[in-house]
N, C-alpha and C positions, 0 to 999 in steps of 0.2 A: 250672573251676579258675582259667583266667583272670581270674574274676570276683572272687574270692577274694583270687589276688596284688595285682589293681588297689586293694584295701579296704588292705592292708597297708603298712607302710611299707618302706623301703630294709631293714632287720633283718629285720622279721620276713618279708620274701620271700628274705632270704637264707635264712633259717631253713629255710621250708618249704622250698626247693629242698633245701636239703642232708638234709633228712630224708628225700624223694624219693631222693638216690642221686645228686645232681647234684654239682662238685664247682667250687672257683673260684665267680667273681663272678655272680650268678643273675642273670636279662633285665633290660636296664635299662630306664628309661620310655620310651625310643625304639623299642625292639623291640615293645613293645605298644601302641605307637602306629603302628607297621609291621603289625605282625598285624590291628588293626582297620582297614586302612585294603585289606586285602588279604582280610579276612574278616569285614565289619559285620557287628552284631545287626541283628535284625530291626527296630528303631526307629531306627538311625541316618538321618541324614535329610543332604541336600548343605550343610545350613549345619552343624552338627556336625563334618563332613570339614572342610569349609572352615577349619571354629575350630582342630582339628589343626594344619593347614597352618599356620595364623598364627602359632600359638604356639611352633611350633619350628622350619620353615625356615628365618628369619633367625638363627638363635641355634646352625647344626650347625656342628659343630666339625673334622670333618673331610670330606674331597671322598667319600670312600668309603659316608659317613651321607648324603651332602647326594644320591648318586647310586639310593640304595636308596629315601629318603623321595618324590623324583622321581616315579621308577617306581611305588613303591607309588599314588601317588595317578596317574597315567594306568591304574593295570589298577583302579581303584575301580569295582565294581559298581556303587554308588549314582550317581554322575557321568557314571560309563562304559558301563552294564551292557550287555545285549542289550534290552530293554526302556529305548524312550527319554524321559528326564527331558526336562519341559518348560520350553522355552527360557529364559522368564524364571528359571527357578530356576537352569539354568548358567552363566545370565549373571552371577549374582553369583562365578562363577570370575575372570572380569574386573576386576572390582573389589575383590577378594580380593587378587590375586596383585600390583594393584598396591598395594595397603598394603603387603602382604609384601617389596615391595622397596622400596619406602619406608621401611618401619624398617631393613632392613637398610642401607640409602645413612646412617643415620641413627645406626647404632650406634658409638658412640665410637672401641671399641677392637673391632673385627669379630674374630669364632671363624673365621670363614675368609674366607680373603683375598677382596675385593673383585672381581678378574677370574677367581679360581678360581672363585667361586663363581655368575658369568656362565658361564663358556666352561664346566663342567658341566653348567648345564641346558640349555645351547642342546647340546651334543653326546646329553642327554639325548631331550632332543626330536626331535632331527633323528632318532637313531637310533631309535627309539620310529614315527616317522613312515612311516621307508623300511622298517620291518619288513614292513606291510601297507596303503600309503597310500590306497586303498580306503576300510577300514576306521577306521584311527586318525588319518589327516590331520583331520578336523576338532576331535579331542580337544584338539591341538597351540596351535588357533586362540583360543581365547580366554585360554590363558597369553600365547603369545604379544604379546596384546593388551596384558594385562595389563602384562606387562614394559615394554612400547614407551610406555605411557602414564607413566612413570616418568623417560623422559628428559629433561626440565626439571628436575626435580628434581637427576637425579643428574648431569645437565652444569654445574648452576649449582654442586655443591657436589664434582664430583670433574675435570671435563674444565677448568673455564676457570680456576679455580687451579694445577693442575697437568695442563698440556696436553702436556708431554715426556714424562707416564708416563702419562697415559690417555688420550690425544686419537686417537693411532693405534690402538690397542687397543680403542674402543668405535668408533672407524669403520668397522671391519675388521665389529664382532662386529654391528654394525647392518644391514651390505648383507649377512652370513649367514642373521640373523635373516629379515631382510624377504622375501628367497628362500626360504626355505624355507615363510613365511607363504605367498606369491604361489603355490609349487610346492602346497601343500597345501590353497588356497581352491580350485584348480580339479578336486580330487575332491571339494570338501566342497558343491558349490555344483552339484547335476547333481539331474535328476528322478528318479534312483534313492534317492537319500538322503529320508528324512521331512521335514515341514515345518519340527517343531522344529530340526531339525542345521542344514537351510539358513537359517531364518533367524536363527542363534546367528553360523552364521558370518557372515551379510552383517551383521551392525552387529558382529563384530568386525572387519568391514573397512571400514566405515563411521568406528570410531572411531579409526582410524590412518589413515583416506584424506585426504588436505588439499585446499585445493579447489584449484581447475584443477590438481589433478596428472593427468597422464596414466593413462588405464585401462592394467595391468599384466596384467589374465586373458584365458586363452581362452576363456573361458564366454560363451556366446551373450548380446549384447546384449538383446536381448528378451528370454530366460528368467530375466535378473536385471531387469529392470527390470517385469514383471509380477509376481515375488516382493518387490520391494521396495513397490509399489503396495499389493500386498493386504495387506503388512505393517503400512502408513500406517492403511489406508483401510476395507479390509474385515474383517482378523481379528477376530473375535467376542471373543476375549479380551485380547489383545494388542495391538490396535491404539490409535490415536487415539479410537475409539467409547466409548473411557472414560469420556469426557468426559460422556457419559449419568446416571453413578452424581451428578453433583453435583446430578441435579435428584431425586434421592430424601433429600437431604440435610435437615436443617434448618438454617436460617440463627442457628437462635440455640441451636444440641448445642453441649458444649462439646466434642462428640466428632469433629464436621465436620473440623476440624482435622486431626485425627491421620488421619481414616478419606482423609482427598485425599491426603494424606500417604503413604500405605502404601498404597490400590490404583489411585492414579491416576498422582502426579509421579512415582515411585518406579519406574514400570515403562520400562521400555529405551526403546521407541517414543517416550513423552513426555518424557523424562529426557534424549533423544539423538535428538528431530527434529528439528533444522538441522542434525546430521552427516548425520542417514539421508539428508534432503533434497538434502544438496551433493553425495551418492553419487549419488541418482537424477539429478539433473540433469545430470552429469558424464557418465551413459551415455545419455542424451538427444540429448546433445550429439556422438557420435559413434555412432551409431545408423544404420546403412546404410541408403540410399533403397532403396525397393520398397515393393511394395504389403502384406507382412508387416509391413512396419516402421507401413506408414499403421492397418493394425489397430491395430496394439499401442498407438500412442499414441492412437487412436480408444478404445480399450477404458478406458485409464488416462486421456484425459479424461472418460467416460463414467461412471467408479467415483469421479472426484472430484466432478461435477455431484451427484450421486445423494448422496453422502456431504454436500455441502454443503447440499439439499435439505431433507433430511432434519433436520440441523443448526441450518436456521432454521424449521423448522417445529415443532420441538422448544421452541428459544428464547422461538418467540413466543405459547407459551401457559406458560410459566414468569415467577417470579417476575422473570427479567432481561430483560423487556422493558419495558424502563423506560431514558428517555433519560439518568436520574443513575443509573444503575445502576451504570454506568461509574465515578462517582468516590466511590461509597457507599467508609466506611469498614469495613461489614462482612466477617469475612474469606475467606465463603464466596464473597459477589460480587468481591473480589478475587482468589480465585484463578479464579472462570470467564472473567474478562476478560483473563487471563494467559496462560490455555491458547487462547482464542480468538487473541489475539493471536499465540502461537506458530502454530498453524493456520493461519493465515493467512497469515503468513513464511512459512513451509513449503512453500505453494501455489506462495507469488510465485516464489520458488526453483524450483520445478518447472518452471510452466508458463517462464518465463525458458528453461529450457533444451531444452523443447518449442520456441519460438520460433524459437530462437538454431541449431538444427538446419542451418536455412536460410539462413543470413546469414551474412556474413564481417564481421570487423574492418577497416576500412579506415582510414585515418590524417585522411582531410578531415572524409568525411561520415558517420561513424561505423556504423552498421551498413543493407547492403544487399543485392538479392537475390543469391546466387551466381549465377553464370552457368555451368552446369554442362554447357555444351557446346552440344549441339542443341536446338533453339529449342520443341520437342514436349514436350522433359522438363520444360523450364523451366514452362511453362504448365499442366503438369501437377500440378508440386509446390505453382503459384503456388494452381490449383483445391483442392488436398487443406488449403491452410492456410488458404485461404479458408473452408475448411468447418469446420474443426478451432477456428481464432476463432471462428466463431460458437459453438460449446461452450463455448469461454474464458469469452466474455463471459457465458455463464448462472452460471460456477462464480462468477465477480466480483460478479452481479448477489445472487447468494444470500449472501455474504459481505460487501456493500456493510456493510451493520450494524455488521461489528467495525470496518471502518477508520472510520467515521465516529466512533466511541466512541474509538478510539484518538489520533485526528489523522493529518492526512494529512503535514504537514511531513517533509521529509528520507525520508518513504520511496521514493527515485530507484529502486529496484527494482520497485514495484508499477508508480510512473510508466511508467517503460519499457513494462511485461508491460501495461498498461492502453492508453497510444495506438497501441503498433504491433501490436495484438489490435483495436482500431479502425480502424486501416490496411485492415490484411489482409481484415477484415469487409464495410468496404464497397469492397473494391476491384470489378473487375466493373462492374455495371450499380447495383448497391446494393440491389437487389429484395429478396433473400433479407436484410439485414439490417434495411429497414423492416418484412418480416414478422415477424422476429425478436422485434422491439423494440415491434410492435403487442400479438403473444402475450404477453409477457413483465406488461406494463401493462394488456390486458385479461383476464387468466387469473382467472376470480372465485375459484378457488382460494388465489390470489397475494394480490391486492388489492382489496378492496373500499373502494370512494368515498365509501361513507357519511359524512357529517362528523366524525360525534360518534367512527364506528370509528376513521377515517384520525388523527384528530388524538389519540388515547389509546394508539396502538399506534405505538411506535418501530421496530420491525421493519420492519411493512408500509412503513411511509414510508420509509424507506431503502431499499426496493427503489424505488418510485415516483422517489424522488430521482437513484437509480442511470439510471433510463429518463430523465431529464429530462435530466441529463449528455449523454447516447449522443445525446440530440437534438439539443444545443445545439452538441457537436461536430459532429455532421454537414452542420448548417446552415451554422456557419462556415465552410465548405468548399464552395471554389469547385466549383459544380457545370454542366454540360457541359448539363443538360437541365431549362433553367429552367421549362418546363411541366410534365416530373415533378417537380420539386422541387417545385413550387407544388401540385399534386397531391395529394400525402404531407402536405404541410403544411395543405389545406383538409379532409381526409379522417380524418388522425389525430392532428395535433399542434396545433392552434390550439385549438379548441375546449375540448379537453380542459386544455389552459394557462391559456386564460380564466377557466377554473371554478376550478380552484385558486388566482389569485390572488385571489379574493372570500373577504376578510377576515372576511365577515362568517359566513361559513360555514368555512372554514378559520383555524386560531390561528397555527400555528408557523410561524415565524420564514423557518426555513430552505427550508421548503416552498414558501412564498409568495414568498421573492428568487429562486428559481430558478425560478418557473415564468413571474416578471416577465423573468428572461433568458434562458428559452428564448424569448416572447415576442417582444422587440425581435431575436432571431435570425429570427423568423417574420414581421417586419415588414420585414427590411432584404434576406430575401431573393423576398417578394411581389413582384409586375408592378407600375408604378405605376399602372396602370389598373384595381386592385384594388377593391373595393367599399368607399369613400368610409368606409359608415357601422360598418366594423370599427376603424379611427382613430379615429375619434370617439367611440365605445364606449371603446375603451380608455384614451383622453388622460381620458374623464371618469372613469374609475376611477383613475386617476394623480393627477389634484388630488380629488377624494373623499379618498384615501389617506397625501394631504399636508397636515399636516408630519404626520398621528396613524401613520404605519406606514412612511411613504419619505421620508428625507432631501431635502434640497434638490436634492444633487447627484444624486439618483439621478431626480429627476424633471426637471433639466437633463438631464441624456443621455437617458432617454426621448421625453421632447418632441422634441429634437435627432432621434432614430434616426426618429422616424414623421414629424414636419417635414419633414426631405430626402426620405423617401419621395416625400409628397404632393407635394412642390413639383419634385421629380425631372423632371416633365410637363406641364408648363403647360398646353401649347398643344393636349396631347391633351382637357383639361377645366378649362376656367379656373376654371368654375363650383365644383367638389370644393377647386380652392384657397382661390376666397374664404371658401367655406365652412368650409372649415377655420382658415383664419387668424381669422375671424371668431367663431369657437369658441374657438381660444386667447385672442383678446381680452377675452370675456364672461366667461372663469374668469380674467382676470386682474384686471378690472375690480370683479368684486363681491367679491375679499379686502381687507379693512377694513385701513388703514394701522396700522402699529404692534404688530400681534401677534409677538408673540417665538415665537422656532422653540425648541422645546426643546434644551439641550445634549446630549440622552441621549433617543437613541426608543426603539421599543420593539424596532426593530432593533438597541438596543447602540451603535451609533455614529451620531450623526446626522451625522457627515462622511464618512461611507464614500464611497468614487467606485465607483460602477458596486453594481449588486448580485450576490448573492455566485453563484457559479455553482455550479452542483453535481460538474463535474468536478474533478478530482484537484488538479490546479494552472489551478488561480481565476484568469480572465482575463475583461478588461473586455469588458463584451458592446456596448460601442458607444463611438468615440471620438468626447472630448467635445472641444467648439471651447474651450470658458474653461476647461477643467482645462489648458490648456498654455498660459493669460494669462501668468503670472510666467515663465515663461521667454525667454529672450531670443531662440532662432533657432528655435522650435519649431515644426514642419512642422505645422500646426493642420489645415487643411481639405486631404484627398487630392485634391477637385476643384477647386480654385480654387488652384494653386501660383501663377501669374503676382504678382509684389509688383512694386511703382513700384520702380524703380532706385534704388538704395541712395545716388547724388549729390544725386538731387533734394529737396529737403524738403517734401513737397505738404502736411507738417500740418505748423505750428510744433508744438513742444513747450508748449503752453497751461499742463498742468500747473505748470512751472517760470515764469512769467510772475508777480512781485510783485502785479499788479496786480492777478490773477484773483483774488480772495480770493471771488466766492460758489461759483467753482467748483476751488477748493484739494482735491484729491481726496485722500481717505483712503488708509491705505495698506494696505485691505482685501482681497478676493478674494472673502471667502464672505457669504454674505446671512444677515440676523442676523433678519429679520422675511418672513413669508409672502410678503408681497405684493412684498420685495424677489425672494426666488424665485424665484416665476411670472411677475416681467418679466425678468428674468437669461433664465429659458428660453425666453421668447418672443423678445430680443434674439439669441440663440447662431441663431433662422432667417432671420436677415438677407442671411449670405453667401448662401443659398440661394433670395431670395426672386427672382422675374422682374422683369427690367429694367422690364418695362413696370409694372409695379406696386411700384416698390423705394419712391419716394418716398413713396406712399400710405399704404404701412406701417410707413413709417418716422415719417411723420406721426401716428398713433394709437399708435404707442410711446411716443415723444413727451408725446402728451395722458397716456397712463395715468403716466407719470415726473413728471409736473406737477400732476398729480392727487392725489399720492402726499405723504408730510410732509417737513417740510424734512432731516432726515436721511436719509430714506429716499431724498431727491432728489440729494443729494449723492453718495450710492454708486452709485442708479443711472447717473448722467451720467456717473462713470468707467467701468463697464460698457459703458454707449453708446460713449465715445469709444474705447475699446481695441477694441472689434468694427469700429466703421467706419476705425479709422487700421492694424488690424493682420490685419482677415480677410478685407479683400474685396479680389479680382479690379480691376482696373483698368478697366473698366466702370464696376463699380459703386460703387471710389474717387470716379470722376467726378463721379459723382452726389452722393456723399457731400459732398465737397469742397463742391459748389454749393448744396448744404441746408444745411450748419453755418455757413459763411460766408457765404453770399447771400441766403439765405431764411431761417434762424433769424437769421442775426448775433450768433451767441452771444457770442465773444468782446467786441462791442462794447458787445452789452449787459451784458455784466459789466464792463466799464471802466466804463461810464457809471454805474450801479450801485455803483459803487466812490467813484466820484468824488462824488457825491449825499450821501454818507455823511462827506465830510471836511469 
């Protein structure tokens, strides 16, 4: 019969009632909108309920409709029943309820008053709650939600214009609210409850929790922070694994669109991971020491490893492994580079407060170990993080991909989670994380070296790039056991470095400048009694690869890093110097004067300093002596501090001298032609050459500078003079002094020279 009156209008259901024997006003639409919501058909479904809800709880006109429509929808079988609806589908109560108070904040002329129609539902609720809070406390939670997500809205358009009549009144109804949230998360959040209930309620605690606020539940730190994990990471429907359905997609449906749209962004997890995330991190962060607690983060790094694993092995037999993938205008590859990218924040946020477990805040030196009392524990928690980084570093290594696709700029949160996951890794002896980092680069699962593979596949090399980073830090790092070091580096890291920077068999760019600075890391932490003919190997791959693949500048700092090697030892083997210096002369010797350096290599910048590194934030893999020429008090050479006394003038200033006109110096820096170059970097190993042989080679610089064309001569000779007037020791000033003035007599011969010409 009901179905009947609903077909009818206001008449004719009065009709029928009164034909029935009824007498007065027959149900009005609200009462049948109560009785459905207290006894669906068989097809009613929760977005139906929902549609109810919206279209008439902003619009009840008295507290007595507004208390019964309430109630009716908390006993809704469909939402509520004994038979539990799955999560994502009550989640849209969240999202509902805050529309629902959205319009209402929004209605002009409100049917019932504004704090009536607050302090009703929260008395609704509350009462509702304390009935059976067992059973109803989690019903509560995602109205709740819903409301609280509402307050911007309705502070900006009822509390800060008029804060005498509402400001106390929604401060009061907010700490009732939030309590009674707080009282009712802690029966909704317990292993007696289903999957779905717990995890409806943790992201509707998620989407009211702000970050660093303090945790408010009893609820065991571990039993939410492995529900929140497997909410990320492992639910088969609901998690982040959505991300799966884009690779059955077609890049060119016009359906793609819509189909990301409704079973991927749209779902809670992905819609609301950087809340879920700042949740987990939050209880991370206060997380009790013991050995339950070292499981549970061993578990939840273990389900992130495995998740990311899988993630890139996925990617890299799909269409988005491709280096432009990233910036393709299509919109299917836009949104998987979107979701990666959230994934990835996600992490960083995680593991951050995995990290941070163990640190304190301190005001100097920003974060360090606790000191948690007795000196057993301390060593022990140092051991469990020590282990737990090295799983860090596999999640980051599987991941390398997206931040490379994204840019590393401004992300100070990965930074963080990346060197002090480096820290922690090789603290110890360092054993366990060159094992690490051996596996990791030779897993032929992971990587294979092939040319033709390494260089088509973006994936793989960015794991490869990820291990050349982990290298290149480690090296820089003063180490305690310079025969292990040297060790690790003839056994796993040189060779393998070597090969990939051969152009001829490797293309990309990126591949080939970082495996040039894990190299000169592997050069500057070698014995100088090292075998002679791996310098020499490598300086002829350096001018081979000059100017067609490496900058000027980048083959001044290389020549530089392996130069102070070799010459570091003289007197252990005179012979491997002259050989060596002898070898720089020969490549500098047979470059033809006058070839122009390209403005544009094929690295992108032919003035780049240093090449590019592969860690996060890009630092020069070797200080160069003439990158700090133009500066005025620039601490150039680390070993050679001693300068002449700042009274005495042991060089006139030549430059400034009217007369000098053949040696009037440019007011250059950088070398515009090869062979300018290769004497610039044979010039920069002067400070470093031995007394006993300084003049020698300063004599066959000389010849190759005079050798050279007449402009080419004039830059070089400023070169000359800035290295011998501003980088050498007082020794070898000495010397210097006595060769430009007493043995060249340069300046004289340029007066004279001057004078010949008037």
């Amino acid at each position: 019969m009901s179905d009947l009156a609903r077909r009818l209008g206001p008449q004719g259901r009065q009709l029928l009632y009164s034909q029935q024997g009824f007498t007065g006003v027959g149900p009005q639409e609200l009462d049948f909108v109560v009785h459905e919501l207290r006894n669906p058909r068989p097809d009613t479904n929760v977005r139906k309920v929902l549609g109810y809800m919206y279209n008439y709880l902003p619009y009840v006109k008295h507290e007595h409709n507004l208390r019964v429509l309430v109630a009716s929808f908390l006993n809704n079988p469909v939402c509520f029943g004994s038979n539990t609806v799955p999560f994502e589908s009550n989640y849209l109560i969240i999202e509902v309820f805050k529309l629902i108070t959205d319009k209402k904040l929004k209605i002009s002329i409100p049917t019932l008053s504004l704090k009536s129609f607050y302090s009703v539902i929260l008395t609704e609720l509350t009462n509702f709650a304390a009935f059976n809070p067992v059973v109803n406390s989690w019903k509560v939670l995602p109205i709740i939600t819903g409301l609280l997500l509402s307050n911007t809205l309705r502070d900006e358009l009822y509390v800060f214009p008029n804060v005498i009549e509402y400001r106390w009144f929604f401060s009061d109804w907010d700490t009732k609210i939030l309590e009674l949230f707080y009282n009712s998360l802690n029966y909704s959040v317990s292993a007696a409850q289903p999957d779905d209930v717990v995890n409806l309620s943790l992201v509707s605690y998620a989407l009211i929790f702000k970050k660093d606020q303090d945790i408010k539940t009893k609820v065991s730190s571990s039993f939410i922070i492995q529900k929140l994990a497997y909410l990320l990471f492992s639910h088969p429907d609901s998690s982040t694994l959505s991300y799966r359905r884009l690779f059955e997609l077609d890049p060119n449906s016009q359906d793609s669109e819509q189909i990301i749209q409704e079973h991927i962004l749209q779902k809670p997890t992905i819609k609301h991971l950087n809340k879920i995330s700042f949740l987990l991190q939050a209880y991370f962060k206060v997380l009790p020491l013991g050995t339950q607690s070292y499981n549970v983060i061993n578990n939840v790094v273990d389900t992130i490893v495995y998740f990311n694993r899988q993630l890139n092995h996925t990617s890299s037999s799909s269409e988005f492994n491709n280096a432009k993938s990233s910036i393709s205008t299509n919109h299917l590859h836009q949104q998987y580079w979107f979701i990666m990218k959230n994934i990835l924040f996600s992490q960083t946020i995680i593991i951050q407060g995995i990290l941070t477990r163990c640190l304190i805040n301190t005001s100097q030196s920003g974060y360090t170990f606790s000191l948690f009392g007795r000196r057993n524990q301390v060593n022990k928690i140092e051991h469990e993080y020590h282990q737990i980084s090295l799983k860090i570093l596999s999640i980051l290594y599987y991941a390398n991909f997206i931040l490379l696709s994204i840019g590393q700029g401004g992300f100070d949160n990965y930074n963080f989670v990346y060197y002090l996951t480096l820290e922690l890794s090789i603290s110890s002896n360092g054993t366990d994380f060159e094992n690490l980092t051996k596996y990791l680069i030779s897993n032929y699962q992971e990587i294979n070296f092939f040319p033709q593979e390494l260089n088509n596949n973006y994936i793989m090399r960015s794991k490869v790039l990820f291990v050349l980073g982990l290298w290149e830090n480690y090296l820089q790092k003063a180490s305690t056991n310079l025969e292990k070091n040297e060790r690790f580096i003839d056994n796993s890291i040189f060779q393998l470095s070597f090969d990939l920077v051969d152009d001829t068999k490797y293309i990309e760019d990126d591949l080939i400048e970082a495996s040039h600075s894990v190299l000169l890391f592997c050069f500057s932490s070698l014995n100088s009694n090292s075998d002679l003919s791996r310098f020499i190997n490598y300086g002829k791959l350096l001018f081979n690869q000059f100017p067609r693949r490496i900058s000027s500048q980048q083959l001044n700092i290389a020549v530089e890093t392996i130069g102070k090697k070799v010459l570091s030892n003289p007197f252990g083997d005179g012979l491997a110097v002259e050989n060596f210096l002898n070898f720089v002369s020969d490549e500098c010797a047979i470059i033809r004067p006058g070839i122009k350096i390209p403005s544009v290599g094929t690295n992108g910048n032919a003035n780049n300093f240093g090449f590019a590194s592969a860690q996060p934030i890009q630092e020069i893999a070797a200080e160069s002596v003439l990158a700090n020429l133009d500066e005025k008090d620039g601490d150039v050479i680390a070993g050679n501090r001693v300068k002449p006394p700042k009274d005495v003038s042991l060089f006139p200033d030549i430059t400034k001298n009217p007369l000098m006109k053949d040696y009037e110096f440019e007011n250059r820096l950088v070398p515009e032609t090869s062979r300018e170059a290769a004497i610039v970097s044979f010039i920069t190993l002067l400070p470093y050459l031995p007394l006993s042989i300084f003049l020698k080679w300063t004599d066959r610089i000389w010849s190759l500078i005079t050798s050279s064309n007449p402009k080419e001569r004039i830059f070089l000779i400023n070169m000359l003079w800035k290295s011998l007037s501003e980088n050498l020791d007082l020794n070898r000033v000495e010397l210097a002094i006595r060769w430009w003035y007493n043995i060249k007599r340069l300046p004289e011969i340029a007066i004279v020279n001057h004078q010949s010409r008037l």
